[in-house]
N, C-alpha and C positions, 0 to 999 in steps of 0.2 A: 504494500500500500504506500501510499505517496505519503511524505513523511511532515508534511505539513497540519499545523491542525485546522486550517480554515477550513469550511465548507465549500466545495465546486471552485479550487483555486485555477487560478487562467494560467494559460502557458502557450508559448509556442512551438511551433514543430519542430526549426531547425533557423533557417535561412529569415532572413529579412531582405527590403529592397537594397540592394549597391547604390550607392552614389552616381549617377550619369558623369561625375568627374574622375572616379573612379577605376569604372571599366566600361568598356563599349557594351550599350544593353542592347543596340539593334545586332551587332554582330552577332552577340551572344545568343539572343532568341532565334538566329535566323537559321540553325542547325540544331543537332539533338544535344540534350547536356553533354559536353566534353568529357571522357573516361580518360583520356590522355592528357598533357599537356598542352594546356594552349596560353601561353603566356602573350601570344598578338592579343588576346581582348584588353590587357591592362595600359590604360591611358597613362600612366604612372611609368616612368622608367627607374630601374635601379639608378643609384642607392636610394632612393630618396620611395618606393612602393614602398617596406616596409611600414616605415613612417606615416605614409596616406592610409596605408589599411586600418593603423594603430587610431587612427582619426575617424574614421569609420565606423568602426569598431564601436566608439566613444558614442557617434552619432546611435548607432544601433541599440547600443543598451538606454542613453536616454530616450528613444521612444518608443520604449518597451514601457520603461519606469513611468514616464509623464501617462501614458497609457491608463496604467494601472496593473499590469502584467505583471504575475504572483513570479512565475520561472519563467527566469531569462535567459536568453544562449548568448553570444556573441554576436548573431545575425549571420557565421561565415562569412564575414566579407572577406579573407586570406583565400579564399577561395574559387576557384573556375567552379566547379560544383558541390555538388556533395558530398560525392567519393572519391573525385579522382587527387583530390587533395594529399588523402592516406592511401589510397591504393597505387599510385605511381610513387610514391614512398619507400615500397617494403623491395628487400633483396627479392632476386629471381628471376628480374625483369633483363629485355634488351633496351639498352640502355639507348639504344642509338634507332632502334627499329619498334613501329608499331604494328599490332596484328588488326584483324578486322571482326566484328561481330557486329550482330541483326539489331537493331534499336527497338525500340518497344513501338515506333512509327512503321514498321518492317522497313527501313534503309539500312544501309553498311554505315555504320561507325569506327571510326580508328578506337583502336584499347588498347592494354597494355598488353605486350606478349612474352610472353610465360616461357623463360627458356631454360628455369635451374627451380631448385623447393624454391617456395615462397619462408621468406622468413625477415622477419622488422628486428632492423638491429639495432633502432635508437626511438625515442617516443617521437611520436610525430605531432600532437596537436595539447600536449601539457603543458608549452610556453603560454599558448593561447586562451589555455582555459586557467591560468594564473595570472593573465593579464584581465580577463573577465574577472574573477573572484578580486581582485585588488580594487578593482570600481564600480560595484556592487556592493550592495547589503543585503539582498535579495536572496532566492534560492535561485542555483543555477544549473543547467544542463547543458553537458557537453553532448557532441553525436558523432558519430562515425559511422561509415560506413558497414553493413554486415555482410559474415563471410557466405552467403548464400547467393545475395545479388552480386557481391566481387567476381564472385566465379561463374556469371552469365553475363559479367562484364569485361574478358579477358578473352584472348584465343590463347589456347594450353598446347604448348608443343615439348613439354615436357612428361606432365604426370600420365595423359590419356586414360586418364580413371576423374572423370566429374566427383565424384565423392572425396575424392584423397585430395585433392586440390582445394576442396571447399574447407575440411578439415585443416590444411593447411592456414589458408586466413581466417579460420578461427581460433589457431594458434596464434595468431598476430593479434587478430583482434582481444582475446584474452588480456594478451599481454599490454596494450595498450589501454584497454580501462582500465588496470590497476594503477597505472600511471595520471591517466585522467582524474582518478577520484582522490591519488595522493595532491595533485594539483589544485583540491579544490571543489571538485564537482559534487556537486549535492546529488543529482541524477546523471546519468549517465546512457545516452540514446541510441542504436542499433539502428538502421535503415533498411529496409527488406523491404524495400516494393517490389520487387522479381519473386515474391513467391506468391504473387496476386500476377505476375504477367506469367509465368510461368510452373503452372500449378502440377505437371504431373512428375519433370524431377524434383520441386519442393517436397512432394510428397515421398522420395525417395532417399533422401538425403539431407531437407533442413532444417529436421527439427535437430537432427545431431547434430551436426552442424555448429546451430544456435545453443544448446544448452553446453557444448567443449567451449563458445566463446566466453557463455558466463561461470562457466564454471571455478569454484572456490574466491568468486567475487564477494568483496561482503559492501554492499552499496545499492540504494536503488537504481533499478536497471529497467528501459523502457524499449519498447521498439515498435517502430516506424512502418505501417503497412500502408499500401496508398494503389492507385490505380494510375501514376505518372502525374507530371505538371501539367497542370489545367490548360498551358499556354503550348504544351506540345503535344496531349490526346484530348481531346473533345469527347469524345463518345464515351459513355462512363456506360459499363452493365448498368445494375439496380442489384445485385448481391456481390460479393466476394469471391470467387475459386479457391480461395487459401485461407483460412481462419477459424472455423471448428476445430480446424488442427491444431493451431499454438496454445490450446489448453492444454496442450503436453509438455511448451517447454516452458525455464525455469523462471522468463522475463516475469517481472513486478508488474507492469504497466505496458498496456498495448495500445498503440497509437492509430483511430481509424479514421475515415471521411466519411460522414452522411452528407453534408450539404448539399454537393454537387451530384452526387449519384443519387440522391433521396433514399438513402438505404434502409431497407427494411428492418427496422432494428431490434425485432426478434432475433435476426443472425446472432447477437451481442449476447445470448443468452450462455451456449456453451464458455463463453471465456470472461461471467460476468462475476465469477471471483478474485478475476483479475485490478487493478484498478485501471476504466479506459479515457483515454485519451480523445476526448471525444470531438471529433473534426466538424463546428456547427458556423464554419464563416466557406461561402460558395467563393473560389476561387478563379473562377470561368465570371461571373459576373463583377462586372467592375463599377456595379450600381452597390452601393455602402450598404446594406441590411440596417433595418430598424432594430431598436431593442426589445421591438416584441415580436419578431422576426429572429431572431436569435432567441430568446426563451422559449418560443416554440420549441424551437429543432432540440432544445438542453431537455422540456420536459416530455418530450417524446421518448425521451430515452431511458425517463425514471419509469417505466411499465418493467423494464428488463434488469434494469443494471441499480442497485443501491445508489441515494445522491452520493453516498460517502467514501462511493469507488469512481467515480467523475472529476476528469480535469476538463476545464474545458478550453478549445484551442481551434486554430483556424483547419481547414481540411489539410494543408499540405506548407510547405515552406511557400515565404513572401516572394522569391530571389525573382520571379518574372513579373512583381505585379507593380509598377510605378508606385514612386515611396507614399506621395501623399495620398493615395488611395488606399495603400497596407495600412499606415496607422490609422488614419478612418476606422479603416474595421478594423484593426486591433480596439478602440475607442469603442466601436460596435458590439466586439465580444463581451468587453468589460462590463459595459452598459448591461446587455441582455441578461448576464450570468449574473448581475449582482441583482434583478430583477428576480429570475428563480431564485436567489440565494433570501431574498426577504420574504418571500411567500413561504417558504422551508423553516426560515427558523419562526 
């Protein structure tokens, strides 16, 4: 359970908006999220990025905080994506050469290619999340990438066993929560949306996978299910492919979207002694939600799920949605949830 004692505390996914001085946002939407390096989107040149991210950074937690947002991330703005931040990170890789894999758009994406084990030989994202925890009083969450969707975002010319490969960056990933949580993190966040795009080897290999990366963590641990950025699939089902399953592995907190896919949220039942993360800001619309538009989508969810196992947060990260439109509805969310939150108590 989420280690706060508030009722229905807000949070967000992951990402917030970049700065337009930042990084190029039209380049960046104009392709599928980056899994490799793409260091052409930064408007910033060395030495002097660093510094601009660190300022960013600043920007991101203050409008979290002016918001009202209970847990705060950093925003990622050190980041081209999600993953490829830590996953172009770890030993194994050709350093010089990328491979190719299917994007969740069905196009070919460059990724990283796999040509020795996978293994992290230094923390990749603890500087980060103790420069968050030093300008904060909040609770915060770190996220990384999980070893499930790494390894459906990778060509392997090495293992040729998808399981042993995945196992692998759960080897990593292990290793770097504990790092994370020495840095600071209050919660600690997992990304798995490939086991919603990719449900039949999920079900083969990721709930192991996911319980080797938490395994002998002692920290709250969340993770991340989603049906992709709102700004690069459109077409959302109305149910999940992946999720009565993660009732088997060890995560604290499951992160999901109703908003946009209007989800059914009897789904929510098998994994409703979990605590969820519950996704009630539509990321596809860029018309602001009312706050009684948002306590809808929160009390549609107390038929299934205890309020006391609810955070409430937007469907997916901010990173494609122009900034003064994300804190709107960040303002949105805040709004709605403290609307359920006084009818409750």
């Amino acid at each position: 359970m989420t280690n706060t004692t508030l009722l229905l505390p807000t949070s967000v996914v992951g990402s917030y908006a970049q700065p337009d001085w930042l990084i190029d946002r039209d380049t960046l939407a104009s392709g599928s999220p980056p899994r490799s390096r793409r260091g052409d989107l930064w408007r910033i040149e060395d030495p002097w990025l660093s510094q601009a991210q660190d300022d960013a950074t600043l920007l991101a937690i203050r409008d979290q905080e002016r918001a009202g947002i209970d847990i705060v991330t950093d925003g990622e703005m050190r980041r081209e994506s999600y993953s490829n931040h830590f996953a172009t990170a770890l030993d194994g890789l050709d350093p010089n050469k990328t491979g190719t894999a299917i994007s969740r758009k069905g196009t070919p994406n460059p990724v990283p290619l796999v040509v020795g084990p996978i293994r992290r030989t230094r923390p990749v994202g603890a500087v980060d999340i103790a420069f968050l925890r030093a300008n904060t009083d909040r609770m915060i969450k770190a996220t990384l990438p999980g070893p499930f969707t790494m390894s459906q975002q990778a060509e392997d010319q090495h293992y040729h066993d998808p399981a042993a490969l995945a196992m692998d960056y759960a080897n990593a990933v292990n290793d770097e929560i504990q790092d994370l949580f020495s840095a600071g993190a209050d919660v600690v966040q997992i990304d798995e949306p490939w086991v919603q795009a990719r449900p039949e080897p999920a079900r083969e290999y990721a709930i192991p996978a996911i319980n080797r990366a938490l395994q002998g963590i002692n920290g709250t641990t969340a993770l991340h299910l989603c049906m992709g950025y709102a700004a690069m699939i459109n077409d959302r089902p109305d149910h999940y492919h992946f999720l009565e399953e993660l009732s088997e592995c060890t995560v604290d907190q499951i992160s999901v979207e109703t908003a946009q896919p209007n989800l059914d949220l009897s789904a929510l039942q098998p994994i409703a002694d979990k605590t969820i993360i519950l996704g009630v800001i539509n990321l596809d619309d860029m018309t602001v939600e009312s706050d009684q538009l948002v306590a809808k989508r929160i009390e549609r969810a107390l038929e299934f799920v205890p309020s006391q196992n609810i955070i409430t947060a937007p469907d997916c990260g901010f990173k494609y949605v122009p900034r003064k439109i994300a804190y709107a509805k960040l303002e949105a969310l805040v709004a709605g949830t403290r609307l359920v939150r006084e009818k409750l108590s």
